[in-house]
C-alpha positions as CSV (number, residue, x, y, z in Angstrom):
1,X,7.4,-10.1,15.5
2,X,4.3,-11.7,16.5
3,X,3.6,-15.5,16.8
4,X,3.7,-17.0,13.3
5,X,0.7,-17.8,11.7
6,X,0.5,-21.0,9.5
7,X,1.4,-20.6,6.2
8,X,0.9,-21.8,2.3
9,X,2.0,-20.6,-0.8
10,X,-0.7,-18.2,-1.9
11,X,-1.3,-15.6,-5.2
12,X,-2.0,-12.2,-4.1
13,X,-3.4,-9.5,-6.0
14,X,-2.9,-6.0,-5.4
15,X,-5.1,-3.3,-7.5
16,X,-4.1,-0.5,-7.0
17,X,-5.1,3.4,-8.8
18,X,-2.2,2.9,-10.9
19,X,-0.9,-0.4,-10.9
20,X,-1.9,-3.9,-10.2
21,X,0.5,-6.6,-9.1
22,X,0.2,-10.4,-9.1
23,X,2.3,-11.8,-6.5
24,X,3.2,-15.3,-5.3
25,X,3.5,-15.3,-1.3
26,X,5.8,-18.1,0.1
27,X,4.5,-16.9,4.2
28,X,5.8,-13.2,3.9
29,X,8.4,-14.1,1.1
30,X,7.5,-12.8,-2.1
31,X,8.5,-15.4,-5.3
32,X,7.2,-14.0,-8.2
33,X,5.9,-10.7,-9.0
34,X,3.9,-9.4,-11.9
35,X,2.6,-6.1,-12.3
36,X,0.6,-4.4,-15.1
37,X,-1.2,-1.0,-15.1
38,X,-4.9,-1.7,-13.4
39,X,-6.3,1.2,-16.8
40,X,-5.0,-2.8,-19.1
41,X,-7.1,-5.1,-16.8
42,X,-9.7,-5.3,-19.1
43,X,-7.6,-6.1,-22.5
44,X,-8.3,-8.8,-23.5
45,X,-5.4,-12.0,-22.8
46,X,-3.1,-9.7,-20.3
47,X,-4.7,-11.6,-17.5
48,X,-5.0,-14.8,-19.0
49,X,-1.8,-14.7,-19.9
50,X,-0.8,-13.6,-16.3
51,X,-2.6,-16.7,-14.5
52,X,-1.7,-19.6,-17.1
53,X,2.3,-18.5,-16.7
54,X,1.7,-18.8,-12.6
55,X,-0.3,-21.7,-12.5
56,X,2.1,-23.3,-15.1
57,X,5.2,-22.3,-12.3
58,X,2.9,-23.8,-8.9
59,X,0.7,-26.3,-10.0
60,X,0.0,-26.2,-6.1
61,X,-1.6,-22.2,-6.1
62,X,-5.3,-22.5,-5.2
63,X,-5.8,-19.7,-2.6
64,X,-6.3,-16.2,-3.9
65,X,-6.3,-12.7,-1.8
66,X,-7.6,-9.5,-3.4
67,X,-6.8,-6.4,-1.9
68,X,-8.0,-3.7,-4.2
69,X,-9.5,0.0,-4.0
70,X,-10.7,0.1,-7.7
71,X,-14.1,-1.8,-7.5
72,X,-14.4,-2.4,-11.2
73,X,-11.1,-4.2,-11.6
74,X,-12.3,-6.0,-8.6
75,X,-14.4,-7.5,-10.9
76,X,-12.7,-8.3,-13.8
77,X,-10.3,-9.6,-11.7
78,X,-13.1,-12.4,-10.0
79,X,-13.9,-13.5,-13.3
80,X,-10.7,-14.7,-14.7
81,X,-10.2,-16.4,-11.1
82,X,-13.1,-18.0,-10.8
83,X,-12.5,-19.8,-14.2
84,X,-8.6,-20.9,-12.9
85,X,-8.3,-21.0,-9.3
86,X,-10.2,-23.8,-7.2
87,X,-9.5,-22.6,-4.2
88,X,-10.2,-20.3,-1.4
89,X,-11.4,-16.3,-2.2
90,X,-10.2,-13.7,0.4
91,X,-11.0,-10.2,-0.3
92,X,-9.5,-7.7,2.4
93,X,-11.7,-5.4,3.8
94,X,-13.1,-3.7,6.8
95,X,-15.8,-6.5,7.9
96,X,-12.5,-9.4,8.4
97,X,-10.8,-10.0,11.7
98,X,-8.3,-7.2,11.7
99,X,-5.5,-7.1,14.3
100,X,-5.8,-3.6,15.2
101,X,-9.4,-2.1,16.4
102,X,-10.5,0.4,13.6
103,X,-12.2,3.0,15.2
104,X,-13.5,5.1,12.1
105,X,-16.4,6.7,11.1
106,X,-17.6,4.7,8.1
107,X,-15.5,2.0,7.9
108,X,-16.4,0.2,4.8
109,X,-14.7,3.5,3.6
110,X,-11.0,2.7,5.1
111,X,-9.1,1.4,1.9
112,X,-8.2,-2.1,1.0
113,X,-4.6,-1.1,1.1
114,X,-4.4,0.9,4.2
115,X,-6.4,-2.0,5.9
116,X,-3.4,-4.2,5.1
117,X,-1.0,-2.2,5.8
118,X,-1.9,-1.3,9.3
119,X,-1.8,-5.1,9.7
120,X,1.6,-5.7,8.2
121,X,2.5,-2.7,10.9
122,X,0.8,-4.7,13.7
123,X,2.6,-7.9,12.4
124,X,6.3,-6.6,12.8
125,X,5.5,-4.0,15.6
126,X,2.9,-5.8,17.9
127,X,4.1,-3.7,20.9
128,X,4.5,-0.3,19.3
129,X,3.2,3.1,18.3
130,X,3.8,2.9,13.9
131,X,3.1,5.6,11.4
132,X,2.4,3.9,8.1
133,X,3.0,5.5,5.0
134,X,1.9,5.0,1.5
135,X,3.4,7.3,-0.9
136,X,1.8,6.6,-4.1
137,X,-1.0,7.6,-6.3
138,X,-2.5,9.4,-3.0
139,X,0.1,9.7,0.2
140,X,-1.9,8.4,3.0
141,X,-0.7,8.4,6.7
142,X,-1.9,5.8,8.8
143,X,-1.2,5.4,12.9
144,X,-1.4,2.8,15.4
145,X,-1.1,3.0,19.3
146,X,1.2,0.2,20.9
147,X,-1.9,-1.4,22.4
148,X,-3.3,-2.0,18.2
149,X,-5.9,1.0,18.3
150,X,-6.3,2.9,15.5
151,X,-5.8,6.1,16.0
152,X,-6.5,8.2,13.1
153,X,-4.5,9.3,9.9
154,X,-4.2,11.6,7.0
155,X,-4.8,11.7,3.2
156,X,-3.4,13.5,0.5
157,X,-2.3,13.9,-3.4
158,X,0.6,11.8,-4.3
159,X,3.4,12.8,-6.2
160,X,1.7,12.5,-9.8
161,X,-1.2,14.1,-8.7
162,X,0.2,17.0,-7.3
163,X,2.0,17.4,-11.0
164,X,-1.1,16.4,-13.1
165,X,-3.1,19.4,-10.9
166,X,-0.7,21.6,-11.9
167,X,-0.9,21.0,-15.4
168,X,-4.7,20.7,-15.9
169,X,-5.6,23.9,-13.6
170,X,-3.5,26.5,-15.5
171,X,-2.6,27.8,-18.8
172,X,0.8,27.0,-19.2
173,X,2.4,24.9,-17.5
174,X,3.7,21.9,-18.9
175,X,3.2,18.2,-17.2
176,X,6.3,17.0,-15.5
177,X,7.1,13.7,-14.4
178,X,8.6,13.7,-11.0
179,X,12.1,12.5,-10.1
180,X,14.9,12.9,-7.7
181,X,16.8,16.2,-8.0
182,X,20.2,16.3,-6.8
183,X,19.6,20.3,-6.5
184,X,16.8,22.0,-4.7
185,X,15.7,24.8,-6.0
186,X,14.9,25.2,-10.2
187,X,16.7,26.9,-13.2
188,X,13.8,26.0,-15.6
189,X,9.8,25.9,-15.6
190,X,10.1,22.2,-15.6
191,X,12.8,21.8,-12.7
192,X,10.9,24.4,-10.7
193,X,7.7,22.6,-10.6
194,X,9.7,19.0,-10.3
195,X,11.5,20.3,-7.8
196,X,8.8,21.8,-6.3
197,X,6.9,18.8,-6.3
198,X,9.6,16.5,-4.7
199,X,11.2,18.7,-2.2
200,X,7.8,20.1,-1.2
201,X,6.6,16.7,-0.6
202,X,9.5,15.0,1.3
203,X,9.3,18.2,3.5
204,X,6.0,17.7,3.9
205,X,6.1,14.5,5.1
206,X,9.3,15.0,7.7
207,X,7.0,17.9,9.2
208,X,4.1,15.7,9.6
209,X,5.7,13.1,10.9
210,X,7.4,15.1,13.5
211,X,4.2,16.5,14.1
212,X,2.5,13.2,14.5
213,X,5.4,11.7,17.1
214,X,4.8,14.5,19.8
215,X,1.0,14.1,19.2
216,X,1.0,10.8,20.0
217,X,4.0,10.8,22.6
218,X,2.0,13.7,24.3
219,X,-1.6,12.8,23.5
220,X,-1.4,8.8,24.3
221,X,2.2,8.6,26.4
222,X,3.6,6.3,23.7
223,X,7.3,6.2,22.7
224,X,8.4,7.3,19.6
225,X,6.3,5.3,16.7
226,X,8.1,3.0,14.7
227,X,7.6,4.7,10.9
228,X,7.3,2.1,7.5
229,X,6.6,3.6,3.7
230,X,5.8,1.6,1.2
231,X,4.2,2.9,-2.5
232,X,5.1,3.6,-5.6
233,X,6.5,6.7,-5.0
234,X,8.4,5.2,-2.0
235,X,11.8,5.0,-3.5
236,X,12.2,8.6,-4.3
237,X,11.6,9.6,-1.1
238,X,12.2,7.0,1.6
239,X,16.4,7.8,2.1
240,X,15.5,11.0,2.5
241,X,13.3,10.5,5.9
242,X,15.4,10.8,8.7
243,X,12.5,9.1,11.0
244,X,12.3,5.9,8.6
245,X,12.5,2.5,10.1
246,X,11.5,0.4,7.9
247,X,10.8,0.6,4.1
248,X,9.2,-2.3,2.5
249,X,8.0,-2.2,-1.1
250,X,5.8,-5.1,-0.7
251,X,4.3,-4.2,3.1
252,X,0.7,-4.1,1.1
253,X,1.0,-7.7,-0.4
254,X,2.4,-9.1,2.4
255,X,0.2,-7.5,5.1
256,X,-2.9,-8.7,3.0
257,X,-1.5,-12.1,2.9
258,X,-0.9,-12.0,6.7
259,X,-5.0,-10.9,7.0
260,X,-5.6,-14.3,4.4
261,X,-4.0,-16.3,7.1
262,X,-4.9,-15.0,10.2
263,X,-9.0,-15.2,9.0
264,X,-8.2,-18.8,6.9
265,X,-10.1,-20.7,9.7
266,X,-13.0,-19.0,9.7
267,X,-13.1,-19.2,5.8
268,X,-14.1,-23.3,5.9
């Protein structure tokens, strides 16, 4: 791991497409986590409610880091804060010091979340090649050279999505929430298309990430990429990945909270 970086207890909050999480950060330990889906943001005392319990716990929490790809909650989210937290607030994006060199075409388009976790890759792996994954609402692929260039990654429907689609572009087929099978292949229109779905999608990402090792073995001379998942969707799949190295369900909140400290002193 790279040299530490000083640390104090800090609330992140991670909006995601789906869900949004409030999370105490102790450095990179995690000591509470709240979560609530980012469609409720707007009710009215979810929030509130949310805050006063963690302010109530750490009288000391001041500092606040937002790392979000839904713009609107982004908002709601500032107002409740600026009404309860005195302290510093740190929203991730591309225009911070980063510890990697993005090298993208529009990068005000390269998502909160991707943004911290290429950090939290560059934090544990400062020396090597990583693929990053983030299997959730949208799979995203992600991949660093050992020297901390960006060097390009992928994008595609998560696991949800891929069932939602299904649903909402034909006639008949019904929407199926996706789980584990223990079989592979389907004995009803439900287990086919779940089956489908999962198993299609954990192939998926062994052949890309095969194919993404010899392209950057034989492309940029690196050794095998270390590979980390994180996402919603994660859990399902990450036992499954031969290649895995690391899977950490909290790599977005703590890479954002390693991006708060490394650009705290330019924030005075």
């Amino acid at each position: 791991m790279s040299a530490s970086v000083p640390v104090s207890l800090l609330l992140v909050v991670e909006i995601g497409n789906t869900t949004t999480s409030f999370v105490v950060l102790d450095g990179d330990e995690c000591l509470v986590v709240k979560s609530l889906l980012t469609a409720a943001l707007d009710e009215a005392g979810l929030v509130s409610g949310i805050f006063s319990e963690l302010r109530g716990a750490f009288k000391e929490l001041k500092d606040v880091v937002v790392c979000s790809v839904v713009p609107a909650a982004t908002r709601v989210i500032q107002r409740h804060l600026q009404k309860r937290l005195a302290g510093l607030f740190f929203s991730v994006t591309s225009s911070i010091t980063l510890p990697f060199t993005l090298d993208y075409d529009i990068p005000e388009s390269f998502g909160a979340d991707r943004l911290a976790l290429c950090a939290l890759s560059r934090y544990r792996y400062p020396d090597r090649a990583v693929i990053a994954l983030d299997i959730g609402t949208a799979l995203t692929f992600d991949v660093l050279g050992s020297n901390g260039d960006y060097l390009g990654g992928l994008i595609m429907p998560g696991l949800e999505m891929r069932s939602r689609a299904l649903h909402e572009r034909t006639a008949q087929l019904p929407l199926v929430g996706i789980e584990r099978s223990a079989t592979l292949i389907g004995r009803s229109t439900k287990e086919c298309i779940m089956n489908g779905i999962f198993w299609g999608c954990v192939s998926e990402i062994e052949g890309l990430i095969s194919k993404i090792e010899r392209h950057v073995q034989e492309t940029y001379g690196e050794e095998r990429p270390v590979v980390i998942a994180t996402g919603g969707s994660a859990p399902l799949i990450a036992g499954l990945l031969d290649s895995l190295t690391l899977h950490d369900e909290y790599a977005v909140i703590r890479g954002a909270g390693y991006l708060f400290r490394l650009n705290r002193p330019t924030l005075f």
